[in-house]
PyMOL Python script that loads the backbone (N, CA, C, O; Angstrom):
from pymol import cmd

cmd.read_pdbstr("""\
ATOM      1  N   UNK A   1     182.467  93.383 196.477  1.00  0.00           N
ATOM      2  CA  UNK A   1     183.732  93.922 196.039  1.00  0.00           C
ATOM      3  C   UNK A   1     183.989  95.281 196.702  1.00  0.00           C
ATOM      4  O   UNK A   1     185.108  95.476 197.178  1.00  0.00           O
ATOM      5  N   UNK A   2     182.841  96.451 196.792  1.00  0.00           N
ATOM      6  CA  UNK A   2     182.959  97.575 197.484  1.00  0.00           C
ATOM      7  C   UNK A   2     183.605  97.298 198.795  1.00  0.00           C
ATOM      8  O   UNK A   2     184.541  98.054 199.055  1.00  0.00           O
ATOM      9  N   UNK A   3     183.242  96.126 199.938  1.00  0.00           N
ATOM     10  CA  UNK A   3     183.552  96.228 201.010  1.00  0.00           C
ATOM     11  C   UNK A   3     185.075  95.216 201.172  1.00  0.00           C
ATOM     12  O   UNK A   3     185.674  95.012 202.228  1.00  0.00           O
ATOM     13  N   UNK A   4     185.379  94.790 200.053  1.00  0.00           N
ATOM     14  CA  UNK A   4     186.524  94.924 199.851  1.00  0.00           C
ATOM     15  C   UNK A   4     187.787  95.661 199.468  1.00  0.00           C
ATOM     16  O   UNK A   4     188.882  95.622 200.029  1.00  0.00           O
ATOM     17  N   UNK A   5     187.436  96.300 198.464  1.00  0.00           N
ATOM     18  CA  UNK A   5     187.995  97.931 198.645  1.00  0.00           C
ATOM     19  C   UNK A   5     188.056  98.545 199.399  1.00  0.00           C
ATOM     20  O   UNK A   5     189.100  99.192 199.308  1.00  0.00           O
ATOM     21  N   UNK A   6     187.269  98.899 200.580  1.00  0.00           N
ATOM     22  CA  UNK A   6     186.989  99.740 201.546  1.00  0.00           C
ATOM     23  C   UNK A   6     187.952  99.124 202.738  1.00  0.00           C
ATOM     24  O   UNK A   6     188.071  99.776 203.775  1.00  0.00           O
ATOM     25  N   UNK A   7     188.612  97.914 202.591  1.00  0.00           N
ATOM     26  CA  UNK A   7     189.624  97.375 203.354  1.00  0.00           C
ATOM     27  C   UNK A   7     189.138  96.760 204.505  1.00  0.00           C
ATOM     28  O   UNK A   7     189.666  96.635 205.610  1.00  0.00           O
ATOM     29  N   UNK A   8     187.990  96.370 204.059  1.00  0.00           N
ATOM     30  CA  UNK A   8     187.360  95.118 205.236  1.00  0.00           C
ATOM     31  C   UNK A   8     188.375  93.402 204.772  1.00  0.00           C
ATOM     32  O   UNK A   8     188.903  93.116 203.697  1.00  0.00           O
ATOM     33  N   UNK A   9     188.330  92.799 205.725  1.00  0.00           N
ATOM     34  CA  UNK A   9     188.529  91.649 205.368  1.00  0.00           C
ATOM     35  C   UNK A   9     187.626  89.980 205.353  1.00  0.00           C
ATOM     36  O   UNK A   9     187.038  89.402 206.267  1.00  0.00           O
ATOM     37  N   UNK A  10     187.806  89.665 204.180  1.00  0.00           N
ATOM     38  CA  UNK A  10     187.367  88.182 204.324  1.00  0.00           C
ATOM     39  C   UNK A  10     186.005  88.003 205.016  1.00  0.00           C
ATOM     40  O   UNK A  10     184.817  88.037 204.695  1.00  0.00           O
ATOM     41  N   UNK A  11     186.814  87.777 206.220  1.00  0.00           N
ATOM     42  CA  UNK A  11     186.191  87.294 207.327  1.00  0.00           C
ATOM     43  C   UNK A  11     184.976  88.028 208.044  1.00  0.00           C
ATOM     44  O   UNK A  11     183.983  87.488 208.533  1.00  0.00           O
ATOM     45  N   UNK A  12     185.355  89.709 207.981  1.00  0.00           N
ATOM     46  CA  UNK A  12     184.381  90.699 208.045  1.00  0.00           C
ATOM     47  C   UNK A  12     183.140  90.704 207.028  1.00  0.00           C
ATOM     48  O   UNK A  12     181.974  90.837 207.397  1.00  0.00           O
ATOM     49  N   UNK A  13     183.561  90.536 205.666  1.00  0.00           N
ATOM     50  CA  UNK A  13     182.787  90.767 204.655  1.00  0.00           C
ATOM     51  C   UNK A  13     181.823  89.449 204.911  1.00  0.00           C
ATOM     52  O   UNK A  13     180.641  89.603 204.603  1.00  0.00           O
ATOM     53  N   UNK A  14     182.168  88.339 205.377  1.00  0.00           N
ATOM     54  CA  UNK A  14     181.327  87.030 205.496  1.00  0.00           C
ATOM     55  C   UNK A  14     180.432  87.554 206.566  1.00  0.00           C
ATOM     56  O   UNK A  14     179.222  87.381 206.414  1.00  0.00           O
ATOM     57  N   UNK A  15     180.755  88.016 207.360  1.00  0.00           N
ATOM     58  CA  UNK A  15     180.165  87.866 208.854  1.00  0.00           C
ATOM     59  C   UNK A  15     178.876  89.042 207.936  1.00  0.00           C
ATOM     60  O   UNK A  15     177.731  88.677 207.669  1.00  0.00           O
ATOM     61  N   UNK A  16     179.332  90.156 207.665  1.00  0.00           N
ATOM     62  CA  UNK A  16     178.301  91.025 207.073  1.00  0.00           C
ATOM     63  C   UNK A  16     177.204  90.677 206.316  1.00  0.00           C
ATOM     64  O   UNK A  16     176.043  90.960 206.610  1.00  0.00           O
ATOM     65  N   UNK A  17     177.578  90.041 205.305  1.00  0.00           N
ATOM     66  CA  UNK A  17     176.763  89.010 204.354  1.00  0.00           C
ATOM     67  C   UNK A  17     176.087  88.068 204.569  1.00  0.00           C
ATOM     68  O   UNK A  17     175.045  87.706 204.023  1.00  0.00           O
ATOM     69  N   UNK A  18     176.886  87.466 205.694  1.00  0.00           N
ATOM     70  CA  UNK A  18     175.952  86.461 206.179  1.00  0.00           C
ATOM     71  C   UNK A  18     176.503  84.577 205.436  1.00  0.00           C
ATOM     72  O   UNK A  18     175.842  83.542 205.530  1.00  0.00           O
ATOM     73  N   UNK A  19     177.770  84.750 204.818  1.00  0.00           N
ATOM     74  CA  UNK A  19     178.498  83.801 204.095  1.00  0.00           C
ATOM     75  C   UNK A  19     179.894  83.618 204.525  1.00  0.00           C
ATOM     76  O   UNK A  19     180.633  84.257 205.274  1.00  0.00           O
ATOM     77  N   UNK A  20     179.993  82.817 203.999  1.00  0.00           N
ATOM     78  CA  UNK A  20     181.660  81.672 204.364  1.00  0.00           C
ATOM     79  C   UNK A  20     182.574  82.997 204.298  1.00  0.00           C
ATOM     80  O   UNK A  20     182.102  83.913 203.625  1.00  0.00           O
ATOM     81  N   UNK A  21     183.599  83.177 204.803  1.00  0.00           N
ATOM     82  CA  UNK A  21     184.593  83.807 204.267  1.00  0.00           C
ATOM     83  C   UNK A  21     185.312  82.894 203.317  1.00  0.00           C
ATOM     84  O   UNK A  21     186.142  83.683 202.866  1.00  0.00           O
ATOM     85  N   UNK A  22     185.479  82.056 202.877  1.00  0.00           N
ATOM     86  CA  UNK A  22     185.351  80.837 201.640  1.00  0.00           C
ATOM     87  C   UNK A  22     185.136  81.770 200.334  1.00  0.00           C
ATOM     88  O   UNK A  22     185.783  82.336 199.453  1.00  0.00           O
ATOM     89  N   UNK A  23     183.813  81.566 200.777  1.00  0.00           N
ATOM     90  CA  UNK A  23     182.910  82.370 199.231  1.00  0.00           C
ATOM     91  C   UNK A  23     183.330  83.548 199.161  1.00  0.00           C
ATOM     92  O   UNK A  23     183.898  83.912 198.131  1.00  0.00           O
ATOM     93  N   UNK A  24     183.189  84.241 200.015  1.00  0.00           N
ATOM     94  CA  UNK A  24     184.479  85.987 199.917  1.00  0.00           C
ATOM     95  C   UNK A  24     185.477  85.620 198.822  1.00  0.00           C
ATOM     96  O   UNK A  24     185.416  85.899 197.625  1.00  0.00           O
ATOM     97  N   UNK A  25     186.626  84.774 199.645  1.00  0.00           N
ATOM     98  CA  UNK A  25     187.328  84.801 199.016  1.00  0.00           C
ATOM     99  C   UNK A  25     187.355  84.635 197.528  1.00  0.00           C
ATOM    100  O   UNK A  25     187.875  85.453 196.769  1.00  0.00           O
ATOM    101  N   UNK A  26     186.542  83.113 197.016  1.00  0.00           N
ATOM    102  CA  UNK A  26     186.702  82.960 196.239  1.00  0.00           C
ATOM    103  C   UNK A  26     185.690  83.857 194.682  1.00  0.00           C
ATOM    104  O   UNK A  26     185.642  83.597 193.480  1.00  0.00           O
ATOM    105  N   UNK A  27     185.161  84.732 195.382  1.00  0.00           N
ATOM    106  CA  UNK A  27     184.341  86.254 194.834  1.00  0.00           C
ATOM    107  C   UNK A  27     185.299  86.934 194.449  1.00  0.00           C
ATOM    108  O   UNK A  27     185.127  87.601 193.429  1.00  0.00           O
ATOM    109  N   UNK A  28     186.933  86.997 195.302  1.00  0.00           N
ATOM    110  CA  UNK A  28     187.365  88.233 194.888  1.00  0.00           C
ATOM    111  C   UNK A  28     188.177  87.671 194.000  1.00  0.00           C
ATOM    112  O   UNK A  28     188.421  88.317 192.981  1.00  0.00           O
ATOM    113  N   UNK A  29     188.882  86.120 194.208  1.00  0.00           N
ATOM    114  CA  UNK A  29     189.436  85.902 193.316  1.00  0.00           C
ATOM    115  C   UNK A  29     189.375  85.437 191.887  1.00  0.00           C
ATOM    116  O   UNK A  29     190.256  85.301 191.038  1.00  0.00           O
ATOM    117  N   UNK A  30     187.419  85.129 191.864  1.00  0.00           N
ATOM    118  CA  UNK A  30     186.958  85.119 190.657  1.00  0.00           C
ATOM    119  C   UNK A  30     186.796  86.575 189.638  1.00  0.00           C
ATOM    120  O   UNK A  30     186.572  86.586 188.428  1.00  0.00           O
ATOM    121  N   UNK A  31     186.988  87.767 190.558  1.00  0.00           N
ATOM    122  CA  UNK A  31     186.712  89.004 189.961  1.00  0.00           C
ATOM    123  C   UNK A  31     187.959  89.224 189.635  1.00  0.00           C
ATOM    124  O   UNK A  31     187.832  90.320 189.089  1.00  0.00           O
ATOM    125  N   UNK A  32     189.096  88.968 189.573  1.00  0.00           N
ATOM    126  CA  UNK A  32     190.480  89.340 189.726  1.00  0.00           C
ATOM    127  C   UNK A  32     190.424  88.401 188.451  1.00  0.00           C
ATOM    128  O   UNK A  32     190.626  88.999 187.394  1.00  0.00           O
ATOM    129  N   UNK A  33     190.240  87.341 188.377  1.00  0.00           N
ATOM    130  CA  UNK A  33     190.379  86.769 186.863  1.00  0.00           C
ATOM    131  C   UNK A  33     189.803  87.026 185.757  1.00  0.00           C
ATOM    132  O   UNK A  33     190.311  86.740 184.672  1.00  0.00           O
ATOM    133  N   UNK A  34     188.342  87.765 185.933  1.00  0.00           N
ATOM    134  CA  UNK A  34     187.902  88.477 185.272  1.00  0.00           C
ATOM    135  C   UNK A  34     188.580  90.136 184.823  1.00  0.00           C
ATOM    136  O   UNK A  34     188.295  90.811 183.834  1.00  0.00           O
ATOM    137  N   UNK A  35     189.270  90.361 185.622  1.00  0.00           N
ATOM    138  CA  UNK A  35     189.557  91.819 185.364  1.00  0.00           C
ATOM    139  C   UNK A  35     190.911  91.389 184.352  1.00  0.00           C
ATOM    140  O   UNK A  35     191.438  92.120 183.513  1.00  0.00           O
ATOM    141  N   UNK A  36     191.259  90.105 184.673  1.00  0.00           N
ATOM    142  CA  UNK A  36     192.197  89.898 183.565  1.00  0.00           C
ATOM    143  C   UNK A  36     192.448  90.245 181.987  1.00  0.00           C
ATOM    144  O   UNK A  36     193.413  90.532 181.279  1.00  0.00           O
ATOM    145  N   UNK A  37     190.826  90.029 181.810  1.00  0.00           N
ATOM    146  CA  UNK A  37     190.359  89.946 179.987  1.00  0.00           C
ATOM    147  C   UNK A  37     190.187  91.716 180.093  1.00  0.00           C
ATOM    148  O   UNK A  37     189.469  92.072 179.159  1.00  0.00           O
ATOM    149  N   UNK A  38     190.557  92.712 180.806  1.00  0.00           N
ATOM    150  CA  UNK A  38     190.409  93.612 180.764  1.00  0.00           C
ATOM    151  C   UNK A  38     191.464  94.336 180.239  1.00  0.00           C
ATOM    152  O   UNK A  38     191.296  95.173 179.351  1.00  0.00           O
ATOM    153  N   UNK A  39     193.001  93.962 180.931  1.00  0.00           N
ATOM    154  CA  UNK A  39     193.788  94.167 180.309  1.00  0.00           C
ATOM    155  C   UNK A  39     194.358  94.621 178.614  1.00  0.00           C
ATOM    156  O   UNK A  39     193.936  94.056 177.605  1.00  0.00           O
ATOM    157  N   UNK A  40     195.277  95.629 178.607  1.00  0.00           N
ATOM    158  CA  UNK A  40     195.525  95.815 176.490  1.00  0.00           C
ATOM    159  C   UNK A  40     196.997  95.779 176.516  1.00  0.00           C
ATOM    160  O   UNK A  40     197.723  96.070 177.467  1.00  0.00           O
ATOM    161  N   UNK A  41     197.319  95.401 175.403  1.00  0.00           N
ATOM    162  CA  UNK A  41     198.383  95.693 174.916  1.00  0.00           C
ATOM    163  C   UNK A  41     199.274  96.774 174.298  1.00  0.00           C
ATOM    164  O   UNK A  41     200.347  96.819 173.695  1.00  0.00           O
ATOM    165  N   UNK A  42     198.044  97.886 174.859  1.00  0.00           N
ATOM    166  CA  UNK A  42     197.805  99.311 174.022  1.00  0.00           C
ATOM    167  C   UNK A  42     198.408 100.132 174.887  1.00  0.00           C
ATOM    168  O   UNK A  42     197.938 100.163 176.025  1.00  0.00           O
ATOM    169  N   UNK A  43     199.658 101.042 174.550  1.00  0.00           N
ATOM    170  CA  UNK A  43     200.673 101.869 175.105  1.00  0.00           C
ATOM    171  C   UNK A  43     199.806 102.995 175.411  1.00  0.00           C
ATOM    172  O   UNK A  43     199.455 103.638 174.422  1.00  0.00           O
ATOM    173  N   UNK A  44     199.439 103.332 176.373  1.00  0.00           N
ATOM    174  CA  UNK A  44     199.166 104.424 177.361  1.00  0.00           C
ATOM    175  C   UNK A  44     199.646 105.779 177.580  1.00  0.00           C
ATOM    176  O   UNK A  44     200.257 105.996 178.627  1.00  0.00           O
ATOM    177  N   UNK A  45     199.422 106.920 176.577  1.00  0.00           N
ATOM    178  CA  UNK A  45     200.125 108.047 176.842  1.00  0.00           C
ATOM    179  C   UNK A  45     199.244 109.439 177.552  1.00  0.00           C
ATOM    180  O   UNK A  45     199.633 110.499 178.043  1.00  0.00           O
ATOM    181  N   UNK A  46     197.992 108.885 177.345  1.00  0.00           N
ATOM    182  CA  UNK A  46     197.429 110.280 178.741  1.00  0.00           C
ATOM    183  C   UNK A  46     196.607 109.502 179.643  1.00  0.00           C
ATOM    184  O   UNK A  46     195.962 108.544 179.216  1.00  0.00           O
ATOM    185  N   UNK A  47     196.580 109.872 180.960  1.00  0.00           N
ATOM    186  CA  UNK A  47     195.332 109.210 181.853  1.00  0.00           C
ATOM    187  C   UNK A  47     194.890 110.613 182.069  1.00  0.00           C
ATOM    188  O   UNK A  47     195.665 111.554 181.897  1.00  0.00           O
ATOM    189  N   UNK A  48     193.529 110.783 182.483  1.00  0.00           N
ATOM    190  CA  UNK A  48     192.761 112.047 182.755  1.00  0.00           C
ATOM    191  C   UNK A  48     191.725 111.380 184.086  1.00  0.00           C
ATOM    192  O   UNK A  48     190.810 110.623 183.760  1.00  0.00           O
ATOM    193  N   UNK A  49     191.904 111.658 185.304  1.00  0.00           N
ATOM    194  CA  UNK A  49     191.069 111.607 186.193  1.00  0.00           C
ATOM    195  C   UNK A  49     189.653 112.745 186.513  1.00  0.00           C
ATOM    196  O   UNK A  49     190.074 113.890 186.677  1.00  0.00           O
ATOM    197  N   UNK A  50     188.692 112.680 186.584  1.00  0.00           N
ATOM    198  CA  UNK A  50     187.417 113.635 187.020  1.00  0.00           C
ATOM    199  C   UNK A  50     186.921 113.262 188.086  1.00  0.00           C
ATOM    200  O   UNK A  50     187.004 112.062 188.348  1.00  0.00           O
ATOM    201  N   UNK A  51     186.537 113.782 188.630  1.00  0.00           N
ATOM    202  CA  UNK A  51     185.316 113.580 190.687  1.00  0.00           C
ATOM    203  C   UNK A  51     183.846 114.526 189.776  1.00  0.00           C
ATOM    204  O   UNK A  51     183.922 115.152 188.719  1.00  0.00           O
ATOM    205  N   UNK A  52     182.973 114.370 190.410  1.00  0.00           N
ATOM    206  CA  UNK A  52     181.495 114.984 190.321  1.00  0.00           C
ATOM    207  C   UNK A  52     181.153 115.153 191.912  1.00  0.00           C
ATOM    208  O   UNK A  52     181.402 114.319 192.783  1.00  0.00           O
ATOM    209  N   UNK A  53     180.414 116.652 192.123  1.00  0.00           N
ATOM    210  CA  UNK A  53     180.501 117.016 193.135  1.00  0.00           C
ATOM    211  C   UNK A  53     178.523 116.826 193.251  1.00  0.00           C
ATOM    212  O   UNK A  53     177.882 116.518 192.247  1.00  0.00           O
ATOM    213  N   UNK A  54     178.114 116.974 194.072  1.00  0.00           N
ATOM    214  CA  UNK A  54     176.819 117.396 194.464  1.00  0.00           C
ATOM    215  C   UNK A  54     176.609 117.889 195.429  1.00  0.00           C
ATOM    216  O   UNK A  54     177.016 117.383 196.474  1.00  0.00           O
ATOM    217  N   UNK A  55     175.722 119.340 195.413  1.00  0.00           N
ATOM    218  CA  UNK A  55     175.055 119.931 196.771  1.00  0.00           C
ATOM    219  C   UNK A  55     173.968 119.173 197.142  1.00  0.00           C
ATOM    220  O   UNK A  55     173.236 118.530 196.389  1.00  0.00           O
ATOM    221  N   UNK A  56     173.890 119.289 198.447  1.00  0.00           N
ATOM    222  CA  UNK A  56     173.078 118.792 199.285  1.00  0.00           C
ATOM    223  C   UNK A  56     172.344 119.490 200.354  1.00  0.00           C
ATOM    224  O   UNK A  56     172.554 119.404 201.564  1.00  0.00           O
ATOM    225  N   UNK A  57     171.194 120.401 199.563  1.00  0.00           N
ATOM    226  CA  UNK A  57     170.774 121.254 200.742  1.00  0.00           C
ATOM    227  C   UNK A  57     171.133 122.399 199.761  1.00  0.00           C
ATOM    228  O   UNK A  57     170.315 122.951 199.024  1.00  0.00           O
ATOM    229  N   UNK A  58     172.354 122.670 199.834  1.00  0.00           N
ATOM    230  CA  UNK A  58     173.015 124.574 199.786  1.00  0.00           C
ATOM    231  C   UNK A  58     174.138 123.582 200.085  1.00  0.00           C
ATOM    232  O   UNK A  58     174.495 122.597 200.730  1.00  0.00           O
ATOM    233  N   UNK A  59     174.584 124.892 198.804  1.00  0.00           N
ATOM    234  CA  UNK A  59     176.398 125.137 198.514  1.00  0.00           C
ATOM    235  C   UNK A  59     177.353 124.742 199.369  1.00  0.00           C
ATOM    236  O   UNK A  59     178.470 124.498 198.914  1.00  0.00           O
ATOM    237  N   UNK A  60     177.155 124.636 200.435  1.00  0.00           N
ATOM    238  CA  UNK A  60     177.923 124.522 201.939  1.00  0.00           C
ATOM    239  C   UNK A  60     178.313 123.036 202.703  1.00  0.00           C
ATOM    240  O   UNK A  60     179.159 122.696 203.531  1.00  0.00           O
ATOM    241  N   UNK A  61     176.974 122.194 201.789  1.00  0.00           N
ATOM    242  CA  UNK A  61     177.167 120.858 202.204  1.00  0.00           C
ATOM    243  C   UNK A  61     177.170 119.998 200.956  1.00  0.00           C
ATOM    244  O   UNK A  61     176.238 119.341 200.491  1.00  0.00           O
ATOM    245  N   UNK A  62     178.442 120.141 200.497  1.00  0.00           N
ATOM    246  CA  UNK A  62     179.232 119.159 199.488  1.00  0.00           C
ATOM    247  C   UNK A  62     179.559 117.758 199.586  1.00  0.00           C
ATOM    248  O   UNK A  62     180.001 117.251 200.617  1.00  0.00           O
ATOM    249  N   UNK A  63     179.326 117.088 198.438  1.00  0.00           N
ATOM    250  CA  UNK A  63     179.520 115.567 198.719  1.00  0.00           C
ATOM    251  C   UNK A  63     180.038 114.993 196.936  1.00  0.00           C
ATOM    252  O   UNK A  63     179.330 114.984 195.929  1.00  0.00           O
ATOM    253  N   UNK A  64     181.127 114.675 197.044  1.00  0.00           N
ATOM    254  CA  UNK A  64     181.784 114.267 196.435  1.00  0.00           C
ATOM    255  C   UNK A  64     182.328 112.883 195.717  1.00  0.00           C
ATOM    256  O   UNK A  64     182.897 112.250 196.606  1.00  0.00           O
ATOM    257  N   UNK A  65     182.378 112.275 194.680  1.00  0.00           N
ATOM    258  CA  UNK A  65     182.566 110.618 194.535  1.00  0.00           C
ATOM    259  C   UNK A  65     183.073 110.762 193.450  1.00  0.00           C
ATOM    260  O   UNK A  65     182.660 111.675 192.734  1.00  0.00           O
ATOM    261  N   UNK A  66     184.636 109.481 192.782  1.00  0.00           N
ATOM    262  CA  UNK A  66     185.344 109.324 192.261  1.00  0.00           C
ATOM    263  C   UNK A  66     185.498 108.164 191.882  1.00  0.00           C
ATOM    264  O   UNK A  66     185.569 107.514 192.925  1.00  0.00           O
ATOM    265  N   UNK A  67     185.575 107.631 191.216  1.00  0.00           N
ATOM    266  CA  UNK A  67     185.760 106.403 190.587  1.00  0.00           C
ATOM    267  C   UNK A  67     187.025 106.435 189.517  1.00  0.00           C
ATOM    268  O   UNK A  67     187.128 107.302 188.650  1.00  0.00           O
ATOM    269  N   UNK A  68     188.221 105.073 189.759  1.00  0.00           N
ATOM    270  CA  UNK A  68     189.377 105.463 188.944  1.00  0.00           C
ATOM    271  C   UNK A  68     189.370 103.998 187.815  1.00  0.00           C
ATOM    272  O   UNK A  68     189.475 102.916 188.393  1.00  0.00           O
ATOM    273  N   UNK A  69     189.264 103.971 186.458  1.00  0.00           N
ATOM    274  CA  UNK A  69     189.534 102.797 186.282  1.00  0.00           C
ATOM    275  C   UNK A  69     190.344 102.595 185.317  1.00  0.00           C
ATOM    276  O   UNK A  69     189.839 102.834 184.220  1.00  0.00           O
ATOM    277  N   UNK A  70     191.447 102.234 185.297  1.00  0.00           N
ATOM    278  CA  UNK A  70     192.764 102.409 184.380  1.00  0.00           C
ATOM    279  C   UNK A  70     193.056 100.908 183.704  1.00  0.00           C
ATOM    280  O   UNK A  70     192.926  99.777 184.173  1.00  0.00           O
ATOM    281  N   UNK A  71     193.600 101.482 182.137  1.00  0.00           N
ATOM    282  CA  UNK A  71     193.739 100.097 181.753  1.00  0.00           C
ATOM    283  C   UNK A  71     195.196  99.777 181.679  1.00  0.00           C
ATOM    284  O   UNK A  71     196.081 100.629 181.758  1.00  0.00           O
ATOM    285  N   UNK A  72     195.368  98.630 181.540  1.00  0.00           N
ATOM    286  CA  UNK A  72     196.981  98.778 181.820  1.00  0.00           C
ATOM    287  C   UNK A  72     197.208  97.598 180.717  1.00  0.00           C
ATOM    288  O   UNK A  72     196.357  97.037 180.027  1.00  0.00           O
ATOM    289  N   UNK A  73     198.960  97.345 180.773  1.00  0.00           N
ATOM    290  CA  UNK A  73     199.251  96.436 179.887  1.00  0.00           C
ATOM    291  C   UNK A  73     199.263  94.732 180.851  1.00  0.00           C
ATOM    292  O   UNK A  73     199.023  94.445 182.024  1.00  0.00           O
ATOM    293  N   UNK A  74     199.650  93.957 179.693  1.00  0.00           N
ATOM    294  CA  UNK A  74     199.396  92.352 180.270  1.00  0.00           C
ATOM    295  C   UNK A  74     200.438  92.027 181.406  1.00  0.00           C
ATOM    296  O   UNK A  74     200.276  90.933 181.947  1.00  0.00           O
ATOM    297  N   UNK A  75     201.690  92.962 181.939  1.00  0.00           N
ATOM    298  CA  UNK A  75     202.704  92.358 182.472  1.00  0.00           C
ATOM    299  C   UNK A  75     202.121  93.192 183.494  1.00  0.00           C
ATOM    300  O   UNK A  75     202.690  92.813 184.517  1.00  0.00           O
ATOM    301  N   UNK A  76     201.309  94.117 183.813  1.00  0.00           N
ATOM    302  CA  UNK A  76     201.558  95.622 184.636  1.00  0.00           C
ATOM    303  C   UNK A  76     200.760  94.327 185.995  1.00  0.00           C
ATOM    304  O   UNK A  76     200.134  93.273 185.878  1.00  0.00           O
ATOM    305  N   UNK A  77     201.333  95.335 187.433  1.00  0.00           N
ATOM    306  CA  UNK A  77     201.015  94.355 188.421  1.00  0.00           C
ATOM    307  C   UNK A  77     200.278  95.761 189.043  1.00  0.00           C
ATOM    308  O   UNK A  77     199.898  95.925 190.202  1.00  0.00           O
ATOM    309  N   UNK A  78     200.237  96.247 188.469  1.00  0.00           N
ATOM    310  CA  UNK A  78     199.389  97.310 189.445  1.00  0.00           C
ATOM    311  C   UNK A  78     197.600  97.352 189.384  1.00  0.00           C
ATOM    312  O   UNK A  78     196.928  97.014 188.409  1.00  0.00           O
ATOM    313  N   UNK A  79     197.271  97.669 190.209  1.00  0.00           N
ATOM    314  CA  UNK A  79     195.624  98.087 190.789  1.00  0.00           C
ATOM    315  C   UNK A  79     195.040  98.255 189.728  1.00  0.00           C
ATOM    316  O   UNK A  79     195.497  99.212 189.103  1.00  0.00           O
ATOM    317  N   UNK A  80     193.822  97.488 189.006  1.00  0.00           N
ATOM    318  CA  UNK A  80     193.219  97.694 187.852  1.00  0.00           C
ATOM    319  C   UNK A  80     192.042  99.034 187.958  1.00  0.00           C
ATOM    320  O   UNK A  80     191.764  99.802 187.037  1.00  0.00           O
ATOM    321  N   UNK A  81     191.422  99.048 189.467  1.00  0.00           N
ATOM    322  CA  UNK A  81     190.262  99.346 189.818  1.00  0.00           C
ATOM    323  C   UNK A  81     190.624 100.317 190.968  1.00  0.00           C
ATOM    324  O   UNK A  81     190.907  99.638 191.956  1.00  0.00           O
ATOM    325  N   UNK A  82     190.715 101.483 191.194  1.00  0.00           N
ATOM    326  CA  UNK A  82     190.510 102.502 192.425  1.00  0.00           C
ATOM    327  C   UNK A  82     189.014 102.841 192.624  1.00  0.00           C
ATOM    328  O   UNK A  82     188.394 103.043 191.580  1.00  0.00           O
ATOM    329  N   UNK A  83     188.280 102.944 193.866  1.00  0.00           N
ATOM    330  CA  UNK A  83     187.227 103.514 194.087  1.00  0.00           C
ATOM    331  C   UNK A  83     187.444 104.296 195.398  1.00  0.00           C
ATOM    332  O   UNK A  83     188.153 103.931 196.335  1.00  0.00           O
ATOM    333  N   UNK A  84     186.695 105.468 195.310  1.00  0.00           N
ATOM    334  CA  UNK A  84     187.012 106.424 196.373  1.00  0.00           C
ATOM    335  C   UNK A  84     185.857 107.328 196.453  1.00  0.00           C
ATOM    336  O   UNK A  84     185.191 107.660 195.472  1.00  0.00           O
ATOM    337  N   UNK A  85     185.542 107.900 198.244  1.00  0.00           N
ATOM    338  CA  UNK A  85     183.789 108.483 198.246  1.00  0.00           C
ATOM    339  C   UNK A  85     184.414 109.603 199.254  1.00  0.00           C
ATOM    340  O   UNK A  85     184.767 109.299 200.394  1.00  0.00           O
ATOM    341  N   UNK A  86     184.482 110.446 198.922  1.00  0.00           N
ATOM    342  CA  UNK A  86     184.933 111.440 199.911  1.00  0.00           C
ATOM    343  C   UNK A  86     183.414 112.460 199.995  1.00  0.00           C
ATOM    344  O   UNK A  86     182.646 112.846 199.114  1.00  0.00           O
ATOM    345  N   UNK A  87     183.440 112.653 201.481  1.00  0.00           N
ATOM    346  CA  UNK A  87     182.376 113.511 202.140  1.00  0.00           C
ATOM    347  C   UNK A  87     182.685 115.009 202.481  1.00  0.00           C
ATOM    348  O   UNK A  87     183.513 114.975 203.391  1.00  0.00           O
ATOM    349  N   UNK A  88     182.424 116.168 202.196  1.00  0.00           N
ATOM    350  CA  UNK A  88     183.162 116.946 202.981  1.00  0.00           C
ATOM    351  C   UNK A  88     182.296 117.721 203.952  1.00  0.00           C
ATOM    352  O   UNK A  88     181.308 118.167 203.367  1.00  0.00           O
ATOM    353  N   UNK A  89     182.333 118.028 205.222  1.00  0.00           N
ATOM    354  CA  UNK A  89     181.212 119.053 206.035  1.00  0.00           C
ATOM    355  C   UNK A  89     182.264 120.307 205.799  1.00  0.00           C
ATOM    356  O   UNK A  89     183.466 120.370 206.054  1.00  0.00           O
ATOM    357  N   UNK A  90     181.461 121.180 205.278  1.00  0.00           N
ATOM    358  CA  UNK A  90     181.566 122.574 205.387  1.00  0.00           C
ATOM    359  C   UNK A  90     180.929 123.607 206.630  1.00  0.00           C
ATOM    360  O   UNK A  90     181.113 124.823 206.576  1.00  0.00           O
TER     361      UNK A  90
END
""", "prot")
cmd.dss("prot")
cmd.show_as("cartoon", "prot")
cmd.util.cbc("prot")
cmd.orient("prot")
């Protein structure tokens, strides 16, 4: 799923793995039906995002990771799952 997020495709993710782009597919679209039962019916009035930072070495070499996971209602067509890894060289 990571190297689907990361905007590889299918066909990439098979070749990596070492499997069908078949089975890719049907990975992401079994996870997509699962994220279904995730869904609420529950009206949404604050989202609050956080990142966690870590040094590496000294203060200077920062490394950073975020994870977004929002719940939404049963009609909403938007992105259930954001993941994001930002590096920074100082």
């Amino acid at each position: 799923m990571q190297l689907y997020l990361e905007g590889l495709g299918f066909r990439s993710i098979g070749r990596f793995l070492g499997v069908s782009h078949v089975s890719v597919q049907k990975w992401i679209k079994k996870f997509g039906r699962e994220l279904e039962d995730l869904k609420s019916e529950k009206e949404i009035s604050i989202v609050e995002m956080d990142e966690m930072h870590t040094y590496i070495g000294n203060k200077k070499n920062i490394a950073g990771y975020g994870l977004l996971l929002i719940e939404l209602g049963k009609n909403s067509s938007t992105a259930l799952l954001a993941a994001e890894e930002q590096k920074l060289d100082n």
